[in-house]
Structure formats: structure tokens, C-alpha cells
N, C-alpha and C positions, 0 to 999 in steps of 0.2 A: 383459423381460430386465433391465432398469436397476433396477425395484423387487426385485429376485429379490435382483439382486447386492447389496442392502442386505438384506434376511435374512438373506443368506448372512455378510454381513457382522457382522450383530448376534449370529449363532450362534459364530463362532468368534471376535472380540475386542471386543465388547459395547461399542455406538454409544454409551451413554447418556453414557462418559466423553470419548467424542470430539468429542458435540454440545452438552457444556455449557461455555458463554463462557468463556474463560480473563479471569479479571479484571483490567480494566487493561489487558486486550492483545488489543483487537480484530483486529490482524494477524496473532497467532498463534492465532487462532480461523477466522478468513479461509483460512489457510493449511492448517489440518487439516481445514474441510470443502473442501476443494480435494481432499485424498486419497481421501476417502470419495465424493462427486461424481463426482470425476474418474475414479475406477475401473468405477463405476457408465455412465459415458457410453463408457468403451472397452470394455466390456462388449454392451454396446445396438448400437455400431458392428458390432463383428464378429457377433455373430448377425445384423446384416442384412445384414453382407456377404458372408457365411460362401456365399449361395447361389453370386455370383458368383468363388468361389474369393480371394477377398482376405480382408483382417482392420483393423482400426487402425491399424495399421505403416504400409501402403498409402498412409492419407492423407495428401499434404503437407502441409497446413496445419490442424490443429485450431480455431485461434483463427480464421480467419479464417472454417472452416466455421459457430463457433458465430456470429460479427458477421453473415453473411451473413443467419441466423436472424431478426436482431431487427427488420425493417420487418414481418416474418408475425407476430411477437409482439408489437408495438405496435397492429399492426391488431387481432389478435383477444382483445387484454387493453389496453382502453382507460385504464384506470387507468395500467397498465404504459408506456405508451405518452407519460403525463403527469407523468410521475415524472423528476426532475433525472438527467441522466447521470451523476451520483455512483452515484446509486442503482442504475440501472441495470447501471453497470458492475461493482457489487460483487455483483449478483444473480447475474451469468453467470460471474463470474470461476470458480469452481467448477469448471463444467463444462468453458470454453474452454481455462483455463489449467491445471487438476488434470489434464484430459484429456494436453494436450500432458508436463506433468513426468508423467504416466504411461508415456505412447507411449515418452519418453527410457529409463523406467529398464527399460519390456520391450525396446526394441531393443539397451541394452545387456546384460541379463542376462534374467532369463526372471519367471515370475510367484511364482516360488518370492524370490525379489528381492521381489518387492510386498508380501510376507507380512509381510516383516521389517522393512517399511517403520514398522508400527502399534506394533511394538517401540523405531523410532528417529526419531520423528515429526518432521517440519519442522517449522521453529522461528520460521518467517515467509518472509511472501509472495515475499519476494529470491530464496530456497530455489526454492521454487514457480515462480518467470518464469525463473530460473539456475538447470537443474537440478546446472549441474557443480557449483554452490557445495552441493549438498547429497554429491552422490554422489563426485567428484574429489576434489576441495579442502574439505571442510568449513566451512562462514563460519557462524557461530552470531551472533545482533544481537550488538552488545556495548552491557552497561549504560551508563544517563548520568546523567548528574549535571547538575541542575538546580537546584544553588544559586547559578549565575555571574545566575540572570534573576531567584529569589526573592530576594534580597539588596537588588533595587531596589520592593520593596512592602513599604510601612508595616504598621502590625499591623491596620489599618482591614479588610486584603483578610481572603478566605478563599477555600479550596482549596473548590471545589463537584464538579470531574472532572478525571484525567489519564487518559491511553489511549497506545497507539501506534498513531502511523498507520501507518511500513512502507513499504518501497520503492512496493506499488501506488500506495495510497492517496495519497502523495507525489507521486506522478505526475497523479495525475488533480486532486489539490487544484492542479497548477501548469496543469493543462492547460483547466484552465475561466478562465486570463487571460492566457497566452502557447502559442505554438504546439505542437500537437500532438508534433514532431520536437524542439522544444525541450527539453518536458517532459520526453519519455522519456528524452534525454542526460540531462536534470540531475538527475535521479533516482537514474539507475544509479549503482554506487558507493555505494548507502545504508549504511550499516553498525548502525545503530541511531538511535531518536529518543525522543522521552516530550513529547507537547502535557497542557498544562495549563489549564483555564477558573479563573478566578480572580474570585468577585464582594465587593463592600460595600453594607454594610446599602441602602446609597441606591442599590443595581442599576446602579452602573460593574462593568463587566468588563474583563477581562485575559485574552488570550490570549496563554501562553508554549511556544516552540516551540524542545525544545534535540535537535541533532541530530550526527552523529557520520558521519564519512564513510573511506572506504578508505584513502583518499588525499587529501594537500592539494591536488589540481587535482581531485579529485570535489568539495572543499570549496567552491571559487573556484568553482566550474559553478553552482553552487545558492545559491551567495549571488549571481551573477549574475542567474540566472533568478528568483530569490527578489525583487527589489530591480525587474524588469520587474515581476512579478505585483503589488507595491504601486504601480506607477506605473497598469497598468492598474483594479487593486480601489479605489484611492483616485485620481480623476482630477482632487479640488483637492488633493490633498495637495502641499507644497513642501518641497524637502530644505534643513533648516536644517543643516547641516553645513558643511566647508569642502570642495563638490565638486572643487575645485581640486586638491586633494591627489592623488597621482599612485598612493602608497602606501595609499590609503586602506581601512580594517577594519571601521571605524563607519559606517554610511548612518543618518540620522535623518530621520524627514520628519513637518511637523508639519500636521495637516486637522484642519478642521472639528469634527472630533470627538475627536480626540484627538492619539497621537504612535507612530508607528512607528518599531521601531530592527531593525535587521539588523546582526548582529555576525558576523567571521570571525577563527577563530583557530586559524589551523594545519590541522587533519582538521576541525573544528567549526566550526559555525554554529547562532545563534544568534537569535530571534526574536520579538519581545515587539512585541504590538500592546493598546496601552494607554487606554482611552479614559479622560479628564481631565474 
């Protein structure tokens, strides 16, 4: 039934434009096979459940049916099993989370709704975990501007990759050094990002991470949380800054290998991890 619903899918709005990468924006690539997945898994639901008189709807919790899944899928896909929780998390998100912003937009309107969906595609993962920011309220990323962190590389560096990671992604890169509840607070509120890899000839790199938030107290959560995950990612690193300061924007910390900076300003933060 779940491969069916992908024929059926490639017959009337043809996959081959929905499953090639969006360049530069792995989260809006993330987020449309979440549509296509996730229609495909409510799909599979209600024909098995179709005997006992239920459907999709029925189910309370989607994501939590697809987590329950993965000790049977670690067991019987060993590789799967040894793969980083990054990875693993971005495998299911498709199905757990496409699933559930699916269930949302049949319970509010019907599947003649899901049709029109491929017409007005989400535009990233936020979309996808907030159905209301897609259906309610419309939140579209907003663009950023990432000349506040190139401004501090000499002409030495070079641009090698930028991407967005996206409200998930955002979540789980905080959740692999501060708490799980953490994470997910200092994430929500994403409004848009763009990370950068930056190397020179002699193989220093530069990671820049500029990000854009709803709100300046979404800002202040994540430059919080942000500024934990360098204490736990770097555990000699020491903050050369004036921690004393009560107002403080700038967090600087300087290890072993280089120097981290976290900047906050206003809706934005800002984060450049620099190896010297």
C-alpha cells in the first residue's frame, strides 16, 4: 500500500521534481520528502486498519508509533543500528513527522487538502514539526545574511560548503551535548539559518553558523543553549571574555584548537567556531 501510494504519486505530480536536493537547503529537501513519506505511511496505516473499522486519525501519536519502531530496526539492520543518532533521526523523520503534518492537514480538511499540498510545498522542517505555521499562519524561513561572521576571514579562507540545517536539524545538533528538553525549547522559534564550512590551503577550517529567530527571547534560548553545547563540545575550552558582565552579547572561548564566539543580537545569533 505505502509503494502503491508512490506510483500513484509519481502518476499525477511526478516525484522526480520532489526527490532532487534543493541546493544548499538540505532542510527544504528534509521537509518535502516528509510530504511524500509521510503520505505514503498514512496510507499503509489505514489499510491495516481499515479491517478493524479505524484509520490514521485514530492514532494518537504518530512519532512516537514510528520511535517505538527503532530497537526492531536496529536489531534487524545492523549497520542502521550503528549509525550516529543524527543519522538515524533524519532517516525516520519522513515518515514519523510527514506522517503526523499529514494526520493534521486530513483532520483538518480532507485529502482533496493533501492534493494541493504538492502545489504549495513546505518550505522547511518548522513547517513539517508546526503544522499550523504551514496551514494557520504561514512562516516561510526568512533569508540571512552572513556577512556579520565573513567579514572576520582573511582572503587565506575559502567557501568549500553552506547548507541549512532548519529547525530539526538544529535540535538534534544541540541535542547530542545538552538535554533532550533543552534542545527542543531552544530550537523552536527558528525562523531561518545558513552554516558555512570555510577551509585554507593548510586544512584550517571555519564553521559559521548565522541564524535568525521569531523573537528576541527565541534568540536569548539558543544563544543560551548554544554557549552549554560549547562548554560540553569543548570541555578545555575557557571563556576569554569579561564573564562578569551582566549584559553580556559576546561569549568567546578560547581551546586547544582554536576559538569559539557566540554572538546575540536582537532576533539573531551568531556562531563562528574558528580553528587557529
Amino acid at each position: 500500500a505505502h509503494e502503491l501510494t508512490h506510483a500513484l504519486q509519481d502518476q499525477y505530480f511526478d516525484l522526480k521534481k520532489f526527490l532532487t536536493p534543493v541546493e544548499g537547503n538540505d532542510d527544504r529537501t528534509l521537509a518535502r520528502n516528509a510530504l511524500i513519506e509521510g503520505e505514503g505511511f498514512i496510507i499503509m496505516l489505514d489499510y491495516a486498519l481499515r479491517p478493524m473499522g479505524r484509520n490514521a486519525i485514530d492514532v494518537p501519536d504518530l512519532v512516537e508509533l514510528n520511535r517505538a519502531q527503532m530497537p526492531l530496526m536496529e536489531t534487524q539492520f545492523p549497520i542502521f543500528g550503528k549509525a550516529p543518532d543524527y543519522l538515524k533521526e533524519t532517516l525516520i523523520f519522513p515518515y514519523a513527522y510527514g506522517g503526523a503534518f499529514l494526520k493534521e492537514i486530513l483532520t483538518q480538511g480532507g485529502w482533496e487538502d493533501v492534493a494541493q499540498i504538492y502545489t504549495n510545498l513546505p518550505e522547511s522542517t518548522e513547517q513539517i514539526l508546526h503544522p499550523e505555521k504551514y496551514l494557520n499562519a504561514p512562516d516561510p524561513p526568512t533569508e540571512v545574511d552572513t556577512s556579520f561572521l565573513r567579514k572576520n576571514l582573511s582572503e587565506e579562507w575559502e567557501p568549500i560548503v553552506e547548507n541549512v540545517l532548519g529547525e530539526f536539524s538544529t535540535y538534534l545538533l544541540l541535542r547530542e551535548f545538552i538535554s533532550d528538553e533543552k534542545a527542543l525549547k531552544a530550537s523552536e522559534g527558528w525562523d531561518g539559518d545558513k552554516v558555512e564550512l570555510w577551509e585554507t590551503s593548510s586544512g584550517r577550517t571555519a564553521i559559521l553558523l548565522s541564524t535568525i529567530w521569531d523573537e528576541s527571547s527565541d534568540a536569548s534560548e539558543f544563544f543560551e543553549a548554544y554557549s552549554e553545547l560549547i562548554a560540553q563540545k569543548y570541555p578545555d575550552a575557557e571563556r576569554s571574555d569579561n564573564e562578569s558582565l551582566t549584559d553580556e552579547s559576546t561569549r568567546i572561548w578560547q581551546q586547544p584548537g582554536g576559538e569559539v564566539t557566540v554572538t546575540l543580537q536582537g532576533d539573531k545569533v551568531f556562531v563562528s567556531e574558528l580553528e587557529t
